[in-house]
C-alpha positions, 0 to 999 in steps of 0.5 A: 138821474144817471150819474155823469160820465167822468172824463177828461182830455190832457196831453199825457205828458208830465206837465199835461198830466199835472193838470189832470191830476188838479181836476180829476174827481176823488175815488178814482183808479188811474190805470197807466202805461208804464213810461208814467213811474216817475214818482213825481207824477206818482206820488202827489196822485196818490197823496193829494187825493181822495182815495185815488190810486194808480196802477201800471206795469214795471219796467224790466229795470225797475229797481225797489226793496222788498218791504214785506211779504203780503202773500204768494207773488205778491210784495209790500216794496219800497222804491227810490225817489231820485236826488235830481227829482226831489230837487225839483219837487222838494214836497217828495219823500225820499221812499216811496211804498208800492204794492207788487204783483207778480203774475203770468198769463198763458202764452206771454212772459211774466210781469210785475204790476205796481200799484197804490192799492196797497190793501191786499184784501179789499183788492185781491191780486186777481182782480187788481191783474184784470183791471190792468189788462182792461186798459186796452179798451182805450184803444178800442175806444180811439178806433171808435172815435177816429174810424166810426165816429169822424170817419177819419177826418180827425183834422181840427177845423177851428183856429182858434183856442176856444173853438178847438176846446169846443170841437174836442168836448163835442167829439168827447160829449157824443161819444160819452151819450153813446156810450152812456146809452150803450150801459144803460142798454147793456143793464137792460140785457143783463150783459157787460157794455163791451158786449154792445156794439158801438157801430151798430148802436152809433148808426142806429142812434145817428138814424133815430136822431133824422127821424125825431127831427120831424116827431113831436115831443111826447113821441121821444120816449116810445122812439127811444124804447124802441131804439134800445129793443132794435140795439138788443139784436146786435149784442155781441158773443163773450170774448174768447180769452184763450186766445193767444196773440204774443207781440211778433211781426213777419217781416220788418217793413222799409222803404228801400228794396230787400238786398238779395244775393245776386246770381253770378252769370257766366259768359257764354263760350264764343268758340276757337279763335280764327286768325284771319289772313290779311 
């Protein structure tokens, strides 16, 4: 039996992300946005699980103390636990420990990387720096529900508690199955699962799924070989990643028109004046 897809919906706020830290599983890795280091969302992640870790990016601001030095660019540090959060929280220490990893990409500034793997050997800088840079195929993955999967309709049709919770697990439940037939493909081929396309692979399961509407029963498993044979075309070539495309933008967009200087015109000459006789 496949091992089940590990999901979770919740509003990322810090209530929202509170619960999620109730009920999601053991042995995970929270791969975060920087506006979460707070340490009232990041220590109880850390402590109240089993080996569950985090790992974001610092601010520009961030301030800490360097506790010991692990290795080249990276540092054992130890950060401040604000009075004002304590007091909401009085489980907080008033220090917490984090690993730091410096690190610069070709073309880009350099950053600093806090996480709660705190073992450099058993994670190594290198690999913990690619995990943070796949957090952005979760963007990847809401174009794919939003533009492939609902077309752009993302609008909720239920009015109710119940009925919303069940339109969001369903769009949860068909994505993880695609996705889920997409690795099991990909092991096939001997390939990375971002190597598969998900809009080809979507419409030829939305295609299958007509047809085996009509199929009997013992005829599935031979649809569904050939499904995975017909996937196998559309593998897509390895990501070129020197490429380089730092944040920038042309020309800031607004509503109101561009004020441009405006040409002085001169009046035109109408001659000598004439005195005219009465």
């Amino acid at each position: 039996m496949a091992e089940p897809v590990r999901t979770g919906l919740a509003e990322l706020t810090p209530t929202g992300f509170a619960e999620l830290q109730r009920t999601c599983y053991a042995e995970l890795r929270h791969v975060m946005d920087r506006h979460f280091l707070n340490a009232d969302i990041l220590v109880p992640l850390a402590r109240d699980g089993k080996s569950r870790h985090w790992l974001l990016r610092a601010k520009k601001n961030t301030a800490w103390r360097t506790v010991k030095r692990l290795g080249k660019g990276e540092e054992l540090v130890e950060m401040e636990v604000s009075y004002h959060t304590r007091q909401k929280d009085d489980s907080l220490p008033i220090r917490f420990q984090a690993r730091a990893i410096h690190y610069q990409r070709k073309g880009f500034q350099p950053q600093w990387l806090l996480t709660s793997l705190l073992d450099a050997e058993a994670f190594p800088a290198s690999e913990v720096v690619a995990l943070y840079h796949e957090r952005w195929e979760l963007e990847l993955g809401y174009d794919e529900v939003k533009t492939e999967m609902l077309e752009r309709q993302e609008a909720i049709r239920s009015q109710k508690p119940g009925g919303v919770a069940q339109e969001l697990w369903g769009v949860g439940l068909a994505y993880n199955l695609v996705r889920l037939e997409m690795e099991r493909i990909a092991e096939e081929a001997d390939v990375p699962p971002t190597r598969i396309s998900f809009v080809m692979a979507l419409r030829l399961i939305r295609d299958e799924w007509m047809w085996l509407a009509g199929a009997s029963p013992g005829a599935i498993p031979k649809h569904l070989r050939r499904l995975r044979e017909e996937v196998k075309r559309f593998i897509l070539p390895p990501r070129r990643s020197q490429r380089q495309y730092p944040r920038a933008v042309k020309i800031k967009m607004s509503s109101y028109p561009r004020k441009r200087p405006r040409p002085v015109r001169r009046a035109r000459s109408l001659g000598p004046l004439r005195r005219v006789r009465p």
